[in-house]
C-alpha positions as CSV (number, residue, x, y, z in Angstrom):
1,X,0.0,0.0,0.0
2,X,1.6,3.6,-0.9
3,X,1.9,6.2,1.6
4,X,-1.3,8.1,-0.1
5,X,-3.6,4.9,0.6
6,X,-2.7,4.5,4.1
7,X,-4.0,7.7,4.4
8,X,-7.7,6.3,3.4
9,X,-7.7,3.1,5.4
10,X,-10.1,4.9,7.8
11,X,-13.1,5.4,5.4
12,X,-15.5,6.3,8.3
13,X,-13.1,10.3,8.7
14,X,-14.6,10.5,4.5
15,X,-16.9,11.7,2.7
16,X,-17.5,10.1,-0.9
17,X,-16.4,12.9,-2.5
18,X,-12.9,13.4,-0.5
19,X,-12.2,9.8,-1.0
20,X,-12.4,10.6,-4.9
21,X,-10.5,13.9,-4.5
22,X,-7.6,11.7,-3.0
23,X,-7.8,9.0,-5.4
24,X,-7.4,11.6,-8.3
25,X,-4.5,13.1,-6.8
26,X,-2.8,9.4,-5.9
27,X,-3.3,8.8,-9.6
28,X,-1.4,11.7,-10.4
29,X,1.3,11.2,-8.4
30,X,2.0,7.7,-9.6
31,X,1.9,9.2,-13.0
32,X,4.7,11.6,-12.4
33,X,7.2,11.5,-15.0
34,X,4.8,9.6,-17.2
35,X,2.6,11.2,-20.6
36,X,-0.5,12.2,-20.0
37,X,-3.8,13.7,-21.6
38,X,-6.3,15.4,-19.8
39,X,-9.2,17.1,-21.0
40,X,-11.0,19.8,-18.7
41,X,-14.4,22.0,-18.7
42,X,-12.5,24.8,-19.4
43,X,-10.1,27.3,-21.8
44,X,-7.6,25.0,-23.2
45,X,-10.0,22.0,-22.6
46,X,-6.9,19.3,-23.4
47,X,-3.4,18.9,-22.6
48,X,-1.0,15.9,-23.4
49,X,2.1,16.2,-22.1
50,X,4.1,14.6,-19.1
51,X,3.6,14.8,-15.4
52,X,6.2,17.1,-13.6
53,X,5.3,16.9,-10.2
54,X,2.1,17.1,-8.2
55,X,1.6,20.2,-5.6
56,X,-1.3,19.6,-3.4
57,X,-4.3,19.0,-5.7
58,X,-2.1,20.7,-9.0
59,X,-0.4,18.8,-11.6
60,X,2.8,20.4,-13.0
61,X,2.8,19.6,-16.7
62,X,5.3,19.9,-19.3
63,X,3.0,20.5,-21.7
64,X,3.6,19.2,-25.1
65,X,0.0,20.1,-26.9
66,X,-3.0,21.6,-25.9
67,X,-6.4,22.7,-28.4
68,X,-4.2,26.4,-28.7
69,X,-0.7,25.8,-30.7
70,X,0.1,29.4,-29.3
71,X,0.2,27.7,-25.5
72,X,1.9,24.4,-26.6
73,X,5.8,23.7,-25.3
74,X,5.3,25.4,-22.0
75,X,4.6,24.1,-18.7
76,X,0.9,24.3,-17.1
77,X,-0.3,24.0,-13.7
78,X,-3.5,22.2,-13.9
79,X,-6.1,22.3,-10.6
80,X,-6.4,18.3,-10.7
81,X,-10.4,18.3,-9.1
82,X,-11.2,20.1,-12.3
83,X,-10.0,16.9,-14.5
84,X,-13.1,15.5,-16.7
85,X,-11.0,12.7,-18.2
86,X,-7.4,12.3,-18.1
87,X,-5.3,9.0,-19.2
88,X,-1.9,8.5,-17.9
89,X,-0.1,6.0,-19.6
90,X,1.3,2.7,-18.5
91,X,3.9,0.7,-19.7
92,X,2.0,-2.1,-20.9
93,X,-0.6,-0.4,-22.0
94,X,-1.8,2.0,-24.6
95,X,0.4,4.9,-26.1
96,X,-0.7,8.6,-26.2
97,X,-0.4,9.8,-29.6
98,X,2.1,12.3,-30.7
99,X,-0.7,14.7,-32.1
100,X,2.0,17.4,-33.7
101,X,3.1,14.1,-35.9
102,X,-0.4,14.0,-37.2
């Protein structure tokens, strides 16, 4: 069990919706250094790039493309609770396209 699990053993001290929040953010963390795409509710709406560190509930991402070329190749803070869908990848699993080879 990681350190951020431990942390939830106690399910009685949470509320649904913390018990999500944390999950969200453990994801995150285990995704650090790994590609990601995310799409959010608002202005750029989707990132893929990789995971730089996690702050809190905010994902540091070296972001390789985003719906905006002008904000692409930058890095981008992004609040994690206001992910819609994100995909991290694995190593046996599916790769995130490189969309500026498309």
């Amino acid at each position: 069990m990681n350190p951020i699990d431990k942390q939830l053993v106690n399910m009685d001290d949470f509320s649904v919706n913390a018990i999500h929040d944390e999950a969200m953010i453990a994801a995150f963390r285990r995704g650090i250094g790994k590609r990601v795409f995310i799409l959010t509710p608002s202005f750029p709406f989707m990132f893929v790039g990789k995971i730089k560190d996690v702050v809190e509930d905010m994902a540091v991402l070296d972001v390789e493309t985003t719906s905006v070329a002008a904000l692409e190749d930058s890095e981008w803070t992004v609040h994690i609770h206001n992910v819609e869908v994100f995909y991290i990848e694995k190593e046996n699993g599916p790769k995130i396209p490189n969309l500026k080879e498309c």
